[in-house]
N, C-alpha and C positions, 0 to 999 in steps of 0.2 A: 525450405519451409516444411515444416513436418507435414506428410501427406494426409493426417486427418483434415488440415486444413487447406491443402492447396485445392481439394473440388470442391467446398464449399464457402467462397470467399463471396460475399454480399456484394454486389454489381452496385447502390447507389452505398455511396458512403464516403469519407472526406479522407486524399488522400496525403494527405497531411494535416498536420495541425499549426496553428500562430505560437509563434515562441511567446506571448503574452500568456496564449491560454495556458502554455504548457509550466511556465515559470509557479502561474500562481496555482496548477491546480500542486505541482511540487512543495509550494509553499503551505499549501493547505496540509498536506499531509506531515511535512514536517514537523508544523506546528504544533500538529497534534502527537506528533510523538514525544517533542521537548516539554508540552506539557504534562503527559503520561507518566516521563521523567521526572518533575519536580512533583508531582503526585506522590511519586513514592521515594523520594529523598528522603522525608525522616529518617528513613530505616536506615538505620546506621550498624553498623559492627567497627568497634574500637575506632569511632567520630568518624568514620569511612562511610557515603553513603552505597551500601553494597545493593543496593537494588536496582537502584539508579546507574550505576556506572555496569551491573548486568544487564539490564535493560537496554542500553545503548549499545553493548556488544550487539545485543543480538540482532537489532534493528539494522546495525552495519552487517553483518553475515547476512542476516536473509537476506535483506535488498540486494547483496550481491549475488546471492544463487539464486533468487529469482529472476534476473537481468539472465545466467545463464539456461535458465532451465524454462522456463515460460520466454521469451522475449527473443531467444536465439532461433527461434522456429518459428517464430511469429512474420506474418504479412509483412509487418510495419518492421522487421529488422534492416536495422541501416536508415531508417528513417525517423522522420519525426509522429510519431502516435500522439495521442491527446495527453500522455506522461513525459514523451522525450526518449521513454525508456528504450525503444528499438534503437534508436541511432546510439546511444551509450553501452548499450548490449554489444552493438558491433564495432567499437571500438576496444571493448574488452574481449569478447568471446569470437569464435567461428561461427557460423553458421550451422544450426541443427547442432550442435554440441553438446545440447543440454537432453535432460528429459522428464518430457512433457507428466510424468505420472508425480516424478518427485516434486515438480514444477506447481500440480494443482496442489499437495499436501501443504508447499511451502505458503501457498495463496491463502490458510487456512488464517495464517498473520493477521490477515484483514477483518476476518470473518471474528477472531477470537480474541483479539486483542482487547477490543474497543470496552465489551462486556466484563473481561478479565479486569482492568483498568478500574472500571466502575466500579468495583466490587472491592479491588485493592483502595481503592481512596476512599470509601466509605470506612472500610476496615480502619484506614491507618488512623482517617480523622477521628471514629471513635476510640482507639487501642490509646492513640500519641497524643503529648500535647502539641495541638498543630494550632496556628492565627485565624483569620478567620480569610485571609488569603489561599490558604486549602479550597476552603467552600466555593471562594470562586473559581480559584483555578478549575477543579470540575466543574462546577457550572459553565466554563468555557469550554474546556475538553468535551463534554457533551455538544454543544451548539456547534463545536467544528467539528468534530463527526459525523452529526447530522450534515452540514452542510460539505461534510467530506464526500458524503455519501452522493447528495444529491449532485454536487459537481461529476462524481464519476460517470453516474449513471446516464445524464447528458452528455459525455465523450463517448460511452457505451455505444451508446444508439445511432453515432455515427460512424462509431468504426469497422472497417472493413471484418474485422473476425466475430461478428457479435452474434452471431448463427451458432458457431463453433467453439468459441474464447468459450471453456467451461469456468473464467472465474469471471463472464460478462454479468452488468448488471442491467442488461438491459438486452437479453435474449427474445427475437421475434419469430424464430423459428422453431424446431424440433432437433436442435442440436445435440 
């Protein structure tokens, strides 16, 4: 466990999570990325949707170097976190193999996306001719972002790194 974190690990907090919570908060995010995806399908290059199928890359890269770089130093490796993500970390990576600076930039994902997205579906809806299935699908991708949000930051608050996790959303300390 990277040593920023091992002397400040929060004494109450849940040392595991239900693989129910951990499924749907997985699902939660997912969804919101497959929707991101058909957001910006129009965009096509020679009837290719290149945005979309970029988009996807990248969601598969980061997720994985984030698994190595945040998750392999983390409390919860080798176990179940309110993500799942430590115990899949340690099925793929070593322990402390990763690092924790590239880890927080890669975290930027979360942070940047969601607003990026918004602004890309706005754009496409007015530039393209899109249905009127666009309009909802944003309107969805918003309400599961929100509610992406609010799911994390209740696992936040109970997990053991939320002192020190600098990408916690739901920090009580002076981390």
């Amino acid at each position: 466990m990277y040593e920023l974190y091992r002397e400040k690990i929060t004494g109450a907090c849940r040392d595991s999570f239900s693989l129910p919570w951990i499924i749907c908060e997985n699902v939660l995010h997912m969804s919101t990325w497959v929707i991101a995806g058909a957001l910006i399908w129009p965009v096509r290059l020679s009837g290719w949707p290149v945005a979309a199928i970029l988009w996807a890359l990248v969601v598969v890269v980061v997720q994985v170097l984030l698994k190595k770089h945040n998750c392999s130093g983390c409390y919860y490796f080798g176990k179940n976190c309110h993500l799942g993500w430590g115990r899949l970390s340690a099925w793929l990576f070593r322990q402390d193999s990763g690092s924790m600076k590239t880890g927080m930039r890669l975290s930027l994902f979360y942070i940047l996306s969601p607003p990026t997205f918004l602004v890309a579906a706005v754009l496409v809806g007015a530039l393209l001719d899109v249905g009127v299935q666009h309009w909802i699908f944003l309107g969805l991708y918003i309400v599961l972002n929100l509610l992406s949000f609010a799911v994390r930051m209740k696992g936040c608050r109970l997990c053991a790194m939320r002192d020190v996790c600098p990408g916690s959303a739901a920090r009580t300390g002076s981390g």
